[in-house]
N, C-alpha and C positions, 0 to 999 in steps of 0.2 A: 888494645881495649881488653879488658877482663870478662870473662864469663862470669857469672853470677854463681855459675853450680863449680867453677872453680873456687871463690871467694867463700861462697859457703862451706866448700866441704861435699859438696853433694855427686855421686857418681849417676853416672845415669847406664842405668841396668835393666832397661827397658822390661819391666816388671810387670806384668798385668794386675790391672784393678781387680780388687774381689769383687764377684755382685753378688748381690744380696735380696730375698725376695721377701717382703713384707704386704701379709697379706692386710686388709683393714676392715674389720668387722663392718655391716649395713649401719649399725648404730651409732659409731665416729663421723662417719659421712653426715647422717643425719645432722648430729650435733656441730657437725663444721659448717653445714646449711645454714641452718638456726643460728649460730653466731652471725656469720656474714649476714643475713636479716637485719638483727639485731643489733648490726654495728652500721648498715645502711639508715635504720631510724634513731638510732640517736646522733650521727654526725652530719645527717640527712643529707646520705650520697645519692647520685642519680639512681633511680631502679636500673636502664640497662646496663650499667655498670657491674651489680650484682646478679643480673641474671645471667650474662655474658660469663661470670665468674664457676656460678654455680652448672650451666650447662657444659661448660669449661672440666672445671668438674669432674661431671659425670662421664662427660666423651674420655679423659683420661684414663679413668677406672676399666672403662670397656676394649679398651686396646691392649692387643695380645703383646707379649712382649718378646722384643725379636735376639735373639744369642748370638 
């Protein structure tokens, strides 16, 4: 059977990922709020759908990030 990272060409060089920290200004959020609203009343999704999404969210935002 063939390896894949043979057939490709690919070594594996056990490389670490870069990470990268992107902070997101209060006003993005907002506006990512406002859309998902605004995409729940025009395709008239259920409300706990989107509020599950948006407290979603915000719990994300406030979690520290572990190295």
């Amino acid at each position: 059977m063939f390896s894949l990272y043979r057939v490709l060409g690919i070594k594996n060089n056990n490389v670490k990922p870069k990470v990268f920290r992107v902070e997101e200004p209060d006003e993005i959020t907002d506006e990512i709020e406002k859309s998902l609203w605004e995409i729940k009343d025009s395709l008239d999704l259920p409300t706990d759908e989107v509020e599950m999404a948006v407290v979603s969210r915000r719990l994300a935002l406030k979690k520290p990030t572990h190295d």
